[in-house]
ZADO-1210 file (C-alpha; in nm, 4 decimals, padded with zeros to 6 digits):
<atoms>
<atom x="17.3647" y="09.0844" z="05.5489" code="UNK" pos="1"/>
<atom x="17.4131" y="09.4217" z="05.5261" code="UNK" pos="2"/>
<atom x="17.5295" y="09.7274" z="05.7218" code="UNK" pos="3"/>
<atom x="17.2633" y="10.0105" z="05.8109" code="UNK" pos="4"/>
<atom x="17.3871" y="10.3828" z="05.8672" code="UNK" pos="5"/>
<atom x="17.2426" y="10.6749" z="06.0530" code="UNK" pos="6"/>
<atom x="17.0762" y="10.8267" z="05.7511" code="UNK" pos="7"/>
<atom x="16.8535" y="10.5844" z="05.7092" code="UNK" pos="8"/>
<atom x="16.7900" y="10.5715" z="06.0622" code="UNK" pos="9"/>
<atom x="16.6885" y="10.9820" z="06.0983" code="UNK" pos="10"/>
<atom x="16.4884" y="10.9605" z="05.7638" code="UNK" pos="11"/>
<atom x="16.2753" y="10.6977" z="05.9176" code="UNK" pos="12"/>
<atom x="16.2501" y="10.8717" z="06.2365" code="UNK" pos="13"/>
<atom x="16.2202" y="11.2233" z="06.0735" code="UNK" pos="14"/>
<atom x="16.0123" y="11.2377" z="05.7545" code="UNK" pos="15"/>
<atom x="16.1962" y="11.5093" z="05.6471" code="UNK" pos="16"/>
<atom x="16.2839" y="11.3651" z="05.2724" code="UNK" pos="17"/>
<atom x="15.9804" y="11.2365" z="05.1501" code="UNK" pos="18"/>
<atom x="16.1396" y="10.9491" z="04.9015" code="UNK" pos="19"/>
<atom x="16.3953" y="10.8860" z="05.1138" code="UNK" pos="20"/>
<atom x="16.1714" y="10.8281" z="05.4013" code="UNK" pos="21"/>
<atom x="15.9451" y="10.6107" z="05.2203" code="UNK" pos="22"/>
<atom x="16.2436" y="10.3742" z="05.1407" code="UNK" pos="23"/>
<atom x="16.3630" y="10.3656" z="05.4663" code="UNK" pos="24"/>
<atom x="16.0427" y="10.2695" z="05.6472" code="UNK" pos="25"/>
<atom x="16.0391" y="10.0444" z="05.3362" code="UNK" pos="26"/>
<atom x="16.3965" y="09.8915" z="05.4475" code="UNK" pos="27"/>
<atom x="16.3279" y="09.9083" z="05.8602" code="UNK" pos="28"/>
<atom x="16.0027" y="09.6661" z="05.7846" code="UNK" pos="29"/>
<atom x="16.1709" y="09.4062" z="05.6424" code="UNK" pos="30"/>
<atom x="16.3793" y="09.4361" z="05.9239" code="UNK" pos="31"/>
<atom x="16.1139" y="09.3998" z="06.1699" code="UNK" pos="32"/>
<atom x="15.9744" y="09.1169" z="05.9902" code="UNK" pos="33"/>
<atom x="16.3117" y="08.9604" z="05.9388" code="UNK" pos="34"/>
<atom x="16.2911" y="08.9288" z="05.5739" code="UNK" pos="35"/>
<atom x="16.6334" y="09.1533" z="05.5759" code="UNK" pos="36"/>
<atom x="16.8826" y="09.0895" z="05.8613" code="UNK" pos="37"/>
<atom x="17.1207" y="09.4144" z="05.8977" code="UNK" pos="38"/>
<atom x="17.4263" y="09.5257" z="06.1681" code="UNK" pos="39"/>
<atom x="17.4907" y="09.8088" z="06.2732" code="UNK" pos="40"/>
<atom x="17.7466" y="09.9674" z="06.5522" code="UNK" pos="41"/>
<atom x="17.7440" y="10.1519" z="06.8726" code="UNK" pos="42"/>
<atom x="17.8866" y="10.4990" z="06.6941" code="UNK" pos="43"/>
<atom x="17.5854" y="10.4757" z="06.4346" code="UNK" pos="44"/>
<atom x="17.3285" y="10.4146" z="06.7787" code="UNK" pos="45"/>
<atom x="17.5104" y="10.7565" z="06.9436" code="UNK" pos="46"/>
<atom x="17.5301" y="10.9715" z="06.6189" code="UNK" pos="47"/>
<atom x="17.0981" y="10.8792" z="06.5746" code="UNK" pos="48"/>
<atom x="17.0630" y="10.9835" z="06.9689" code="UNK" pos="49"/>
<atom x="17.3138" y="11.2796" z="06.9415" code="UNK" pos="50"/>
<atom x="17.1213" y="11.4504" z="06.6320" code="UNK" pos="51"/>
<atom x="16.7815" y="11.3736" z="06.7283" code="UNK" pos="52"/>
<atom x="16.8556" y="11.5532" z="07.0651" code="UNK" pos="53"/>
<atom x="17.0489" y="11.8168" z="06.9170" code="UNK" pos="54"/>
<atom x="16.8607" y="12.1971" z="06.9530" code="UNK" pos="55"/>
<atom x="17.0348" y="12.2911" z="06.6118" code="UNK" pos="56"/>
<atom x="16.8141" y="11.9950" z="06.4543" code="UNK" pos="57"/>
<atom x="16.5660" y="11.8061" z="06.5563" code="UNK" pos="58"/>
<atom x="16.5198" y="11.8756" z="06.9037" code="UNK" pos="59"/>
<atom x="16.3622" y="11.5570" z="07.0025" code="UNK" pos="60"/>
<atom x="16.3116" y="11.5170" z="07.4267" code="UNK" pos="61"/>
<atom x="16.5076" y="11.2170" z="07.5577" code="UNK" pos="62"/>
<atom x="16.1918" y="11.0160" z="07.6403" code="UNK" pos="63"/>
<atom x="16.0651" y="11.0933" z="07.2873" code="UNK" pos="64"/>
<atom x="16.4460" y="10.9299" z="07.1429" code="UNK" pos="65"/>
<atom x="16.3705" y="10.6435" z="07.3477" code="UNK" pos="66"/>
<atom x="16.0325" y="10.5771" z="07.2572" code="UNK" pos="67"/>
<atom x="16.1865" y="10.5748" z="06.9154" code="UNK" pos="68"/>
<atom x="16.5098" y="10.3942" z="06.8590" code="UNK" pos="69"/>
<atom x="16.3912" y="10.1032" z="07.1438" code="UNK" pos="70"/>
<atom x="16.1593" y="09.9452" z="06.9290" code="UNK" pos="71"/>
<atom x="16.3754" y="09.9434" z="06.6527" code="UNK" pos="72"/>
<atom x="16.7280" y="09.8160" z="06.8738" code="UNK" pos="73"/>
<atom x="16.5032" y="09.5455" z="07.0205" code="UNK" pos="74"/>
<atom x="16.4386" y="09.3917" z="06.6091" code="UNK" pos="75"/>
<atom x="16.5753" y="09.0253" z="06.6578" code="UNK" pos="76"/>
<atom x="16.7551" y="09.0829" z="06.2875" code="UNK" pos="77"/>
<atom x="16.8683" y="09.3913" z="06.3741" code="UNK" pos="78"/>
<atom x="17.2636" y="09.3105" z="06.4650" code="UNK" pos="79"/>
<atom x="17.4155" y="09.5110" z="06.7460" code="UNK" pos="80"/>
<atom x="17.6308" y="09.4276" z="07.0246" code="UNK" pos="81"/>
<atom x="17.5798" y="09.4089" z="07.3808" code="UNK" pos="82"/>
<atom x="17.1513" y="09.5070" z="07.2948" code="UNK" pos="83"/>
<atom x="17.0499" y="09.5567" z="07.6404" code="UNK" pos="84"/>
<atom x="17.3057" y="09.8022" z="07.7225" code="UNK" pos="85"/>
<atom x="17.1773" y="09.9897" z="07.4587" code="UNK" pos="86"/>
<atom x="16.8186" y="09.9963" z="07.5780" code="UNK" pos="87"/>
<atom x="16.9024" y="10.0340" z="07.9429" code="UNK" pos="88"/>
<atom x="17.1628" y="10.3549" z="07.8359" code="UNK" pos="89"/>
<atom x="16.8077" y="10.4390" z="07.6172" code="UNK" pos="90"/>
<atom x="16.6252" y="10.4227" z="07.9864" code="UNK" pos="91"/>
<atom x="16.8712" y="10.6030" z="08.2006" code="UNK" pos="92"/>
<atom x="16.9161" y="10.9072" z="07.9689" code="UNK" pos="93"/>
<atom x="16.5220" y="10.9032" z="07.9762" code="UNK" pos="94"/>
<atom x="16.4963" y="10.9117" z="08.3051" code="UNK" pos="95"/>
<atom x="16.8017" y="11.1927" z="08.3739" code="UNK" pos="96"/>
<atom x="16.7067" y="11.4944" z="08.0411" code="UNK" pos="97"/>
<atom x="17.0353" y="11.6342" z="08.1136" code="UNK" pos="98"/>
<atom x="17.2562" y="11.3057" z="08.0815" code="UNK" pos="99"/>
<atom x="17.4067" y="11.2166" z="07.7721" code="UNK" pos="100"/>
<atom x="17.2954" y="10.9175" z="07.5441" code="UNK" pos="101"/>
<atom x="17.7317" y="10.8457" z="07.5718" code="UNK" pos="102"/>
<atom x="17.7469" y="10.9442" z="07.9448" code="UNK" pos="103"/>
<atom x="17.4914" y="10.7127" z="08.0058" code="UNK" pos="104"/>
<atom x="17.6436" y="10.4044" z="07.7688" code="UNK" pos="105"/>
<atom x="17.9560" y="10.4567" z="07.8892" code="UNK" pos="106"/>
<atom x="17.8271" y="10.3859" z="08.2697" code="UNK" pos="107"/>
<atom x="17.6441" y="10.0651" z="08.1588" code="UNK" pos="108"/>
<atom x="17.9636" y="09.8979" z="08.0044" code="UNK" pos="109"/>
<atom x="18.1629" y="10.0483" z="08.2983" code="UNK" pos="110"/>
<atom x="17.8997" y="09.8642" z="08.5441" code="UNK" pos="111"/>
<atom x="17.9263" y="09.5132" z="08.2605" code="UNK" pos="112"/>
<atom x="18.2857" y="09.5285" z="08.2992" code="UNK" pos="113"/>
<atom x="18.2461" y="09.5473" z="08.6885" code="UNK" pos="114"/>
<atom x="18.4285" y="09.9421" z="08.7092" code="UNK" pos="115"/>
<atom x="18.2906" y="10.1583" z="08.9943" code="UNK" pos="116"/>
<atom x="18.5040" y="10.4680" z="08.8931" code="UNK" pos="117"/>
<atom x="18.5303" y="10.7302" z="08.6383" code="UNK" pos="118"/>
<atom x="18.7940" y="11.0032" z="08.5867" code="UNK" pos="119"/>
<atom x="18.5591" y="11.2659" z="08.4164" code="UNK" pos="120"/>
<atom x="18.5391" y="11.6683" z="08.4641" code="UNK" pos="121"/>
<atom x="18.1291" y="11.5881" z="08.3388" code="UNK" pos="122"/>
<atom x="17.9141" y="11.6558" z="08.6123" code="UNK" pos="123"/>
<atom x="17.6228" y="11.4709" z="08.4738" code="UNK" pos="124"/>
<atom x="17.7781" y="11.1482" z="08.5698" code="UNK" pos="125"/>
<atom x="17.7058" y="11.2407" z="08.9542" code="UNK" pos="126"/>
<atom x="17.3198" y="11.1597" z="08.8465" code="UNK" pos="127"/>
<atom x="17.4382" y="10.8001" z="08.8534" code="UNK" pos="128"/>
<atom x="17.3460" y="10.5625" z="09.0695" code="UNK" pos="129"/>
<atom x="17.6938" y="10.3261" z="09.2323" code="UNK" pos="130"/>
<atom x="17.9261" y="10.5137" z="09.0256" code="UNK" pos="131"/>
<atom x="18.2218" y="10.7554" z="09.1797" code="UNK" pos="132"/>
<atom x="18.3092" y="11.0450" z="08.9279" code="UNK" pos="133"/>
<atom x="18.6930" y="11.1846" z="08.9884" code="UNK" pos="134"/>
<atom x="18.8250" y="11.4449" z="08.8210" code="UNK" pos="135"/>
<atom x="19.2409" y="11.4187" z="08.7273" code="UNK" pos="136"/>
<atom x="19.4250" y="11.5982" z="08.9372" code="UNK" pos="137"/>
<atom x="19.7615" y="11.7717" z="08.7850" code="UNK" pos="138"/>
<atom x="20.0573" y="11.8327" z="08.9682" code="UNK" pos="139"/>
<atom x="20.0035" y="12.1327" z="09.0045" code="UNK" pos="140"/>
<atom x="19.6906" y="12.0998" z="09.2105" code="UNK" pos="141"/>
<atom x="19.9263" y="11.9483" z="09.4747" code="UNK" pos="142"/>
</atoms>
């Protein structure tokens, strides 16, 4: 087993290096037919989301980063904890443009874990659904 980085994630998804795209669709179809098992972490999942959205690179709409990285989360010999996190986080951030891929991740473990409340200043986390945002209050504000 081995471990797969963003790189070869965004070159897949991308195109934009001809060889090394070619080698990583080479690599992600072994995956898919479990000839290669590989693991990979949450930070890797939210750096691929992060760039792919990002205006200064690629731009890519959050239904459009969905449509992409599910397929490839839901490979049975792709390793990754706590999958269906992933994919609903994938979903919610779809559904809510202005959310962020973390924003949204962060809410799904907090709702695993059985947490109703977040201390955040982020007002994107009003968007959702059975979870109270609070922002920290100094002393000052007293």
């Amino acid at each position: 087993m081995r471990f797969i980085d963003t790189n070869v994630f965004l070159r897949y998804f991308t195109g934009d290096d001809t060889d090394k795209a070619a080698a990583s669709r080479q690599l992600i179809e072994r995956v898919e037919t479990g000839e290669e098992e590989v693991v990979t972490t949450e930070a890797i999942i939210a750096e691929i989301v992060f760039v792919l959205r990002s205006k200064r690179h690629y731009n890519v709409s959050a239904p459009q980063v969905r449509d992409l990285l599910a397929p490839i989360i839901a490979m049975p010999a792709l390793l990754l904890d706590h999958k269906k996190v992933f994919l609903r986080a994938l979903d919610l951030m779809a559904t809510h443009p202005t959310l962020d891929f973390e924003d949204a991740l962060c809410a799904l473990h907090m709702k695993r874990q059985g947490i109703a409340t977040i201390y955040s200043f982020d007002r994107d986390v009003d968007l959702i659904d059975d979870l109270e945002r609070l922002e920290p209050a100094s002393e000052l504000d007293s």
